[in-house]
N, C-alpha and C positions, 0 to 999 in steps of 0.2 A: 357617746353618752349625751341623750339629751340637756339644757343648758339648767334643769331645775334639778336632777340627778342628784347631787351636792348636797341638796337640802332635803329632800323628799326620799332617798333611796332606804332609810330607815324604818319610814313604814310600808305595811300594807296594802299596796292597791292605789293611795294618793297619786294625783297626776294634775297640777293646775291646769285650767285653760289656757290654749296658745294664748290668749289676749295678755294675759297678765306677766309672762314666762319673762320678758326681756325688762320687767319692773324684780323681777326676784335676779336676775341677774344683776341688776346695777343693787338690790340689795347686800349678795356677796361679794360685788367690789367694795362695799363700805366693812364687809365684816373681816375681809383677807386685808384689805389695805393696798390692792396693786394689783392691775392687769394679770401680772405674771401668776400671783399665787390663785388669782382665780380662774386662769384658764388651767393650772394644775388641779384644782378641786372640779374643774368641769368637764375634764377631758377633753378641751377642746384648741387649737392654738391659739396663742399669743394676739397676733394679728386679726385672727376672727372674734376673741372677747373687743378687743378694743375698737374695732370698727362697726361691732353693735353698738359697745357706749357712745361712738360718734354720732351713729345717727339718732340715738336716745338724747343724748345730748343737743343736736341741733333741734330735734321737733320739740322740744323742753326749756328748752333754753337755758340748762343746765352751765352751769360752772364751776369748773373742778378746780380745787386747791390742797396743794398735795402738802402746802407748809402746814395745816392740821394732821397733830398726832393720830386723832381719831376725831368721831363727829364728820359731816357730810364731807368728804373730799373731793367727793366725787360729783357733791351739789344734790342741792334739792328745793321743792317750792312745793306751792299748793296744790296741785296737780298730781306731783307724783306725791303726794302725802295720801290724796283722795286715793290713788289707785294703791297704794298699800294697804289702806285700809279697806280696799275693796278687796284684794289679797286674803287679808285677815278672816273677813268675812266669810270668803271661800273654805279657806282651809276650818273655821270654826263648823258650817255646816258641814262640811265633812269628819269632824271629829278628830281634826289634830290639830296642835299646838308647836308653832314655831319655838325650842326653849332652849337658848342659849345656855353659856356657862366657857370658864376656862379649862384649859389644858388636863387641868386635876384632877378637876371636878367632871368633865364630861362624861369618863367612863362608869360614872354612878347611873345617869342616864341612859346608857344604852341599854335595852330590851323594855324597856316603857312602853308599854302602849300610848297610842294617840299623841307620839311624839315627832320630831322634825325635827334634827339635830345641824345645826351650819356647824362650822369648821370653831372649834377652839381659842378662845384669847383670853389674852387677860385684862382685865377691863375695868375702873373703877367703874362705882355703883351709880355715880353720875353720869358716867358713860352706857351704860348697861340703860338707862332709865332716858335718856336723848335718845336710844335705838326703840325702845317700849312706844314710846309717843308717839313716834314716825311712823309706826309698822313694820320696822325694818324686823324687829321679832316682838312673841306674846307675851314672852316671860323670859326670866333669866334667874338661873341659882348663883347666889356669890355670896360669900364667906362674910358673917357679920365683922370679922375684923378688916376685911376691905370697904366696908363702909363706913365704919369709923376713919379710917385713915385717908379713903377716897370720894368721897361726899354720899351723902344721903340723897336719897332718893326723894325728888320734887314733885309737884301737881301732875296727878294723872297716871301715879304709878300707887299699885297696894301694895303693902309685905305680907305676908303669912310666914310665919316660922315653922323651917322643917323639923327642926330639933339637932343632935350635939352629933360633930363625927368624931369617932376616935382616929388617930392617925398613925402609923408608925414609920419607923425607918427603918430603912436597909440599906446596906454597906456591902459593897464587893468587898471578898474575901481580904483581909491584907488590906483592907482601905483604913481612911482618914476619917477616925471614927468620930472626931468631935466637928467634922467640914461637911455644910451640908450643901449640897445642889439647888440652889433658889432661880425664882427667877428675879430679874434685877430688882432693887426700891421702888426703882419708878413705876414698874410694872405690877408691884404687887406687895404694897408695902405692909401690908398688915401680916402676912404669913413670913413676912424677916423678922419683923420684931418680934414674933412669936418662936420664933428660931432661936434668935439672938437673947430674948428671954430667959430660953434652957439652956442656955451656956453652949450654944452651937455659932463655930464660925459659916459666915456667908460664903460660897463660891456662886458669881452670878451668872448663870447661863446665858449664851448668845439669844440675843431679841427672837430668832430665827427660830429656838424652839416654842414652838407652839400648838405641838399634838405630842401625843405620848411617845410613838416612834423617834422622834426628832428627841425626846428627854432621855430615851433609853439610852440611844444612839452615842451620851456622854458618857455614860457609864461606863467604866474599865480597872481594870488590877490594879490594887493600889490606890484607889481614885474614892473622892466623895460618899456620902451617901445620901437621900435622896426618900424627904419623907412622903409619903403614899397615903390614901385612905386603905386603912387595916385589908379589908374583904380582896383588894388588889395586888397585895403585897406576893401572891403565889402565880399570880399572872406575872409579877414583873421578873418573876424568878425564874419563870419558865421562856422569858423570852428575851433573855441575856444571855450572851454568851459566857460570864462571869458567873459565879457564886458567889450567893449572895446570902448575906446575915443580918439577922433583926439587930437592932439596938436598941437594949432592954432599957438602956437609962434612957429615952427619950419616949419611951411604953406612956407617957401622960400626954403627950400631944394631946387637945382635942380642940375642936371649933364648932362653933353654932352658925349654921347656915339658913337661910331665908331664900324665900321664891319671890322674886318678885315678879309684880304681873300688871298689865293696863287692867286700868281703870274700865274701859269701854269693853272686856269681856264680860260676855253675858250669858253665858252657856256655863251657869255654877256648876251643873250636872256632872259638864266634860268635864271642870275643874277638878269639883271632887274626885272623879276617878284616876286621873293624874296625879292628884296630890298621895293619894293612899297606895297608886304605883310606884310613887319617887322613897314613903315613907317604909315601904316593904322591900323597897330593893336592895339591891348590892347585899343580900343574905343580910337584911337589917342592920345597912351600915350605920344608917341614918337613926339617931337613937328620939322617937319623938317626944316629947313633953307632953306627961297626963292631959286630957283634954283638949 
């Protein structure tokens, strides 16, 4: 699989020029966090991701620091800034949009036109808005209570509100119906308290999940339950091996979500039609605000 596959295999026809392909590679080392889960998103080994970032590294003069949670690990400078943003550019003439998002929230995005989907995380909004700036992506959905609890977004990024999602839960058969599947505080503090609010205990999943497969994968008889956006709830049911059951008393979940987006896009056009693909999707999960 080619090294830009990862990002790009969701739309269309999209295909960056060789020139830029080993700049969106040291992009998904920043978005996976490590060699290894990006050569699993690339298809490619271990030894061959990192001995591109080597030589990315030497002719850059990059320097990597892996004691960063998130934020460049893997380095960056004016250079490779330019050429993201020459990236950007790319992909905007062509009509798609790098648009991140976590774990959760990703599969609301998929079938979007003029989108680009990288790998899953969860990310506070100050984090989400350091990757905006960079290039490293155009946009990113994330959950207004993650930005409360994990900083707002600084110079150089816009909000647009998508409107409210409802959420619900479900519970394998026999499970623990007041215990829910989150991901850790640190990772995502606003949807614990949001939890912890309706009188639902935390159980925090391993850092390691971080795509839907990996959350299902907890799943089991007797075990947690595991709130979903609503429209998802018959996919998660159909791809468990468990039975699975709503829980009516937490039927009021809901959250308001935002896109955020750089500053420096300028193709409203494209925007627009993105934004009223994200607003219609998931069978109208996303409930907009008049106007």
């Amino acid at each position: 699989m080619p090294a830009t596959d990862a990002i790009s295999a969701a739309a269309s026809g999209y295909r960056p020029p060789a020139l830029l392909r080993d700049v969106l590679l040291l992009d998904l080392l920043e978005l996976t966090g490590s060699t290894q889960e990006a050569s699993r998103h690339l298809a490619l080994s271990q030894p061959s991701v990192s001995r591109r970032y080597r030589r990315l590294a030497r002719d850059f003069g990059l320097r990597r620091d892996l004691r960063l949670r998130w934020g460049f690990r893997f380095g960056s400078n004016g250079s490779i800034r330019h050429l993201r943003l020459a990236a950007r550019a790319h992909r905007i003439a062509a009509g798609q949009l790098v648009l991140g998002a976590d774990p959760w929230h990703r599969p609301l995005l998929e079938g979007v036109g003029g989108l680009l989907l990288p790998p899953g995380r969860f990310l506070s909004g100050a984090d989400w808005s350091q990757l905006l700036r960079e290039g490293v992506v155009d946009g990113a959905l994330v959950p207004a209570l993650e930005l409360e609890h994990g900083g707002r977004p600084g110079p150089g990024v816009r909000m647009v509100e998508l409107g409210e999602l409802h959420l619900a839960m479900v519970v394998p058969l026999g499970g623990q119906r007041r215990t829910a599947l989150a991901p850790s505080l640190s990772q995502a503090p606003g949807m614990g308290r949001l939890l912890e609010d309706h009188g639902l205990r935390l159980q925090a999943a391993p850092r390691q999940a971080q795509d839907w497969s990996g959350w299902l994968a907890l799943l089991g008889p007797g075990g947690p339950g595991l709130p979903v956006p609503g429209p998802l709830t018959a996919a998660v049911a159909a791809s468990t091996p468990v039975v699975l059951e709503p829980l009516s008393a937490a039927a009021v979940l809901k959250e308001k979500l935002w896109l955020l987006l750089a500053e420096d896009l300028v193709d409203r056009q494209l925007e627009s039609r993105i934004l009223s693909g994200l607003r219609q999707g998931a069978d109208g999960a996303i409930r907009a605000r008049p106007g």
